[in-house]
C-alpha positions in Angstrom: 0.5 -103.4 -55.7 -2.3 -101.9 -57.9 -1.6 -98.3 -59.1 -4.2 -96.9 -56.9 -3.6 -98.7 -53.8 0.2 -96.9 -54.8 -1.5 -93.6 -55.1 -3.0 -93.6 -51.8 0.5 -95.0 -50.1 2.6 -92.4 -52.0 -0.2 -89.8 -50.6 -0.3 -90.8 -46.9 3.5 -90.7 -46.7 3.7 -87.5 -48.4 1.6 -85.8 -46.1 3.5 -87.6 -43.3 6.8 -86.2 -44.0 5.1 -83.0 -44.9 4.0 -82.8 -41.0 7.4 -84.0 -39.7 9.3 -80.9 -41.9 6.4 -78.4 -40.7 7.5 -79.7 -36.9 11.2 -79.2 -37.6 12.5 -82.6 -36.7 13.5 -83.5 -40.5 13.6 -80.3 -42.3 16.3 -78.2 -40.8 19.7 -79.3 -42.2 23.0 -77.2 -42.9 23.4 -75.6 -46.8 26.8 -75.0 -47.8 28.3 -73.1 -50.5 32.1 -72.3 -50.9 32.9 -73.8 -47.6 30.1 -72.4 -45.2 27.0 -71.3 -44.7 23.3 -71.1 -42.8 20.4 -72.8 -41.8 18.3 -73.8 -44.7 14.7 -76.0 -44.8 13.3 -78.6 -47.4 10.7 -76.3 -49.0 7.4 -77.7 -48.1 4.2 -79.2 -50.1 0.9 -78.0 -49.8 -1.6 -80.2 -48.5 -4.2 -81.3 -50.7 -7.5 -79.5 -50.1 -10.1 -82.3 -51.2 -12.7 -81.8 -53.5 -16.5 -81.1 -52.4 -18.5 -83.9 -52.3 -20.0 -85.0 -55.8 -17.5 -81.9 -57.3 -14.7 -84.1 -59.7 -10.7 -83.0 -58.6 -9.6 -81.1 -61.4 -7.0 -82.8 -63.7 -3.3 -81.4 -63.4 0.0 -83.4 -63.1 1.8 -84.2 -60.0 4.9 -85.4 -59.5 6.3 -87.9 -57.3 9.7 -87.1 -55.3 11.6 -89.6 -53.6 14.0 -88.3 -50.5 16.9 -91.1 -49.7 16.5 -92.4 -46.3 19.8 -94.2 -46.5 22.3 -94.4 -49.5 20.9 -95.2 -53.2 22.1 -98.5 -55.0 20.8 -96.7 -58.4 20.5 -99.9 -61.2 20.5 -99.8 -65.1 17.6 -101.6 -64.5 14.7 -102.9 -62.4 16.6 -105.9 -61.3 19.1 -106.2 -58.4 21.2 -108.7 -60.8 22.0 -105.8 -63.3 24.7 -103.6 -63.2 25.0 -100.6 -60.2 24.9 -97.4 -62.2 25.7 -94.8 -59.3 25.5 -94.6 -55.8 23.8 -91.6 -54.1 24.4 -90.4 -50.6 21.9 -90.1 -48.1 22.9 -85.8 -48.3 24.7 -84.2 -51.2 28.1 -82.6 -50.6 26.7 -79.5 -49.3 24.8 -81.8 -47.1 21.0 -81.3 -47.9 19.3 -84.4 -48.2 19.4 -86.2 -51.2 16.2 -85.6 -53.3 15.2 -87.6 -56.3 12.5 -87.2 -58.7 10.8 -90.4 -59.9 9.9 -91.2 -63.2 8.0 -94.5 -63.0 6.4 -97.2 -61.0 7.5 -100.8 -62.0 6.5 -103.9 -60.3 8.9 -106.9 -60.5 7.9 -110.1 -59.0 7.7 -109.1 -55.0 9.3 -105.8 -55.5 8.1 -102.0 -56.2 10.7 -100.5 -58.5 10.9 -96.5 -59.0 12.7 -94.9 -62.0 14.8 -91.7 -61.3 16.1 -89.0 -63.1 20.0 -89.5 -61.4 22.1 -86.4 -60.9 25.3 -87.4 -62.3 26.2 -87.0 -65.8 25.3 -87.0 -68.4 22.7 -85.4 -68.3 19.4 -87.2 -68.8 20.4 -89.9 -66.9 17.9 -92.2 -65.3 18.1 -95.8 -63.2 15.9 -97.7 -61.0 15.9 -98.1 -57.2 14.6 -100.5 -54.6 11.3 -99.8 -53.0 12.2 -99.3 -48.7 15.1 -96.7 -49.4 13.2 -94.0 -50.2 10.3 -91.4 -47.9 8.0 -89.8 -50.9 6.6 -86.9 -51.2 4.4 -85.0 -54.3 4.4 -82.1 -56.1 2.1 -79.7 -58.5 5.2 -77.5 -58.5 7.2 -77.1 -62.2 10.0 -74.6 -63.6 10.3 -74.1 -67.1 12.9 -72.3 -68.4 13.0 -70.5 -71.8 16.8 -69.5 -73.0 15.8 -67.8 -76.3 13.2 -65.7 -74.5 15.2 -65.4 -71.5 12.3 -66.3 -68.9 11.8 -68.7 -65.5 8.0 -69.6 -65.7 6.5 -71.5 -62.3 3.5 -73.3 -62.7 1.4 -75.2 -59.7 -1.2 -77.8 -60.5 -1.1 -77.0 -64.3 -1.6 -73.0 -63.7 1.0 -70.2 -64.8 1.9 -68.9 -61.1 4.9 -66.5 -62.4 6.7 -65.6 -65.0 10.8 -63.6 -64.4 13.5 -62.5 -66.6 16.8 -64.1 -66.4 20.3 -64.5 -67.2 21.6 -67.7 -69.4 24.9 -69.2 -70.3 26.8 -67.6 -73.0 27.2 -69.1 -76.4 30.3 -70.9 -75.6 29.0 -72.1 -72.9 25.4 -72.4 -72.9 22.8 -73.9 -70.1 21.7 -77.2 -71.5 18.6 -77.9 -72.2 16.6 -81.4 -71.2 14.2 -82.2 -68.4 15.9 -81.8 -64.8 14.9 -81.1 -61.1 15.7 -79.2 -58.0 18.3 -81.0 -56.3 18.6 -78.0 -53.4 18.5 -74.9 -52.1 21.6 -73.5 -50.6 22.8 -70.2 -49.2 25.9 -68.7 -49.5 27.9 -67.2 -46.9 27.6 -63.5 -48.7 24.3 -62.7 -49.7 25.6 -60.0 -51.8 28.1 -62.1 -53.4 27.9 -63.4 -57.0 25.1 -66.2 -56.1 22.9 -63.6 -53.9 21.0 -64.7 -51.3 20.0 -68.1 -52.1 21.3 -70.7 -54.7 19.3 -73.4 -56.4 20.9 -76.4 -57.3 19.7 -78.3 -60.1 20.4 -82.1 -61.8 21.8 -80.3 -64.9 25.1 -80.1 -65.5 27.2 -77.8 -67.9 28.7 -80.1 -70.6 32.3 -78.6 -70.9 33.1 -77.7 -67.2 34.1 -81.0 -65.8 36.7 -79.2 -63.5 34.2 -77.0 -61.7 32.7 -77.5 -58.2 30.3 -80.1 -57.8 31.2 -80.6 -61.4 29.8 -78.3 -63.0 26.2 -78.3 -61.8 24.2 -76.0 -63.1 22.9 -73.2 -60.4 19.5 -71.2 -60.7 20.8 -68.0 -58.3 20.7 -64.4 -57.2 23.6 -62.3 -58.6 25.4 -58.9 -57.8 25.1 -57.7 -61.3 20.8 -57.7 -62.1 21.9 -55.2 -64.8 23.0 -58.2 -66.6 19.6 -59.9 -66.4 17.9 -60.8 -69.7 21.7 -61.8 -71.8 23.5 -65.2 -72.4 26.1 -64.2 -69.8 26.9 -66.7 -67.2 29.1 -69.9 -67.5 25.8 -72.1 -68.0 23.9 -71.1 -64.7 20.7 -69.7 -64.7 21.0 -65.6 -63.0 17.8 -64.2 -61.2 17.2 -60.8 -59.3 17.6 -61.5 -55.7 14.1 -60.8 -55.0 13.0 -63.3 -58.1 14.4 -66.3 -57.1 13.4 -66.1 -53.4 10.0 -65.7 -54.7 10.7 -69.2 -57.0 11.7 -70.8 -53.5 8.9 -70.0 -52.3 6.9 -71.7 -54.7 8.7 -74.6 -55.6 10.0 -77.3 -53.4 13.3 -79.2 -53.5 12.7 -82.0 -56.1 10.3 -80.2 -58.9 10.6 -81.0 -62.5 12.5 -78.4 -64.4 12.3 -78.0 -68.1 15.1 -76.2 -69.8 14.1 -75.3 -73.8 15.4 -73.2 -76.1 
């Protein structure tokens, strides 16, 4: 399969599965956090708008997001004979389907290969998976994150969108700092609780919290406390004002890159 012939097959399915989640038939699943929770929707993509006639599409990066239509057989690498480096679920344990975001595009013999950043740990994990298993979707959509200066910047199709100050680990225990995605979006039972109104889950995890739930996966979130917005105060998550991080939900869907730098 030539990379453009890919390009127009990754397109056509992305704008398929954007209709069926506009439609309601795949996008409405349950979000759970600490035990219960409501109704929440795979965020959706824009549709391309295509270029006038004669006028070149301008030149940003997009990013291609695999959504398991049955459980992952993730490999160390492209080859069904190597080892099984994880096994994902076709919905995470708060039961949002599982979202992956794909690296590469590698063609072995008869069969499309697609690297993906895995959410396990460590972080920075990546393995390859089957072509078949997999509905894709793209994205323009990117976070990055700033700890020293404290800010959430979203960008679409290469353009600073919006820029909000947030709350980062403390020294101890510090948010890490790599290239991630947005695993889901989840909201908790109290919406004036310690997460606020809606959580986003992430594929980062914090190093030295093993123990916690969902092992320690870092959380972009609302809070109870925005007077503590702007210090290294949270056990690794990343705190917005309520207000701010509906407004990144908005903007990004479930399965944009995240980049976390000092």
């Amino acid at each position: 399969m030539n990379s453009r012939l890919r390009d127009i097959l990754i397109l056509a399915v992305g704008l398929a599965v954007v209709l069926a989640a506009a439609i309601g038939g795949y996008a409405a699943v349950r979000a759970r956090a600490q035990g219960s929770g409501t109704g929440q929707s795979l965020a959706p993509v824009p549709k391309p708008t295509p270029a006038p006639s004669g006028v070149p599409e301008p030149q940003y990066d997009r990013w291609t997001i695999g959504v398991a239509q049955r459980p992952l057989t993730v490999y160390r690498r492209a080859d069904k004979g190597s080892p099984v480096l994880a096994k994902l679920p076709t919905h995470t344990s708060a039961d949002y389907p599982m979202v992956v975001l794909i690296d590469s595009v590698k063609d072995a013999g008869a069969t499309t290969w697609y690297r993906i950043r895995v959410p396990v740990r460590p972080n920075g994990t990546t393995g390859w998976v089957r072509d078949g298993q997999m509905a894709l979707y793209s994205t323009t959509s990117k976070i990055v994150i700033d700890l020293s200066e404290r800010k959430l910047a979203v960008y679409r199709k290469g353009e600073l969108v919006r820029t909000f100050s947030v709350a980062v680990g403390r020294p101890s225990l510090s948010t890490p700092t790599g290239h991630f995605y947005l695993t889901q979006k989840l909201r908790p039972p109290d919406p004036n609780g310690a997460y606020g109104p809606l959580q986003l889950g992430t594929s980062a995890f914090q190093p030295k919290l093993n123990d916690w739930p969902d092992g320690g996966q870092i959380g972009i979130h609302g809070t109870n406390e925005p007077w503590l917005i702007g210090k290294a105060i949270s056990h690794g998550c990343v705190r917005m004002k309520n207000a701010a991080v509906q407004a990144v939900s908005r903007l990004v869907p479930t399965g944009s890159p995240i980049d976390i730098v000092k």
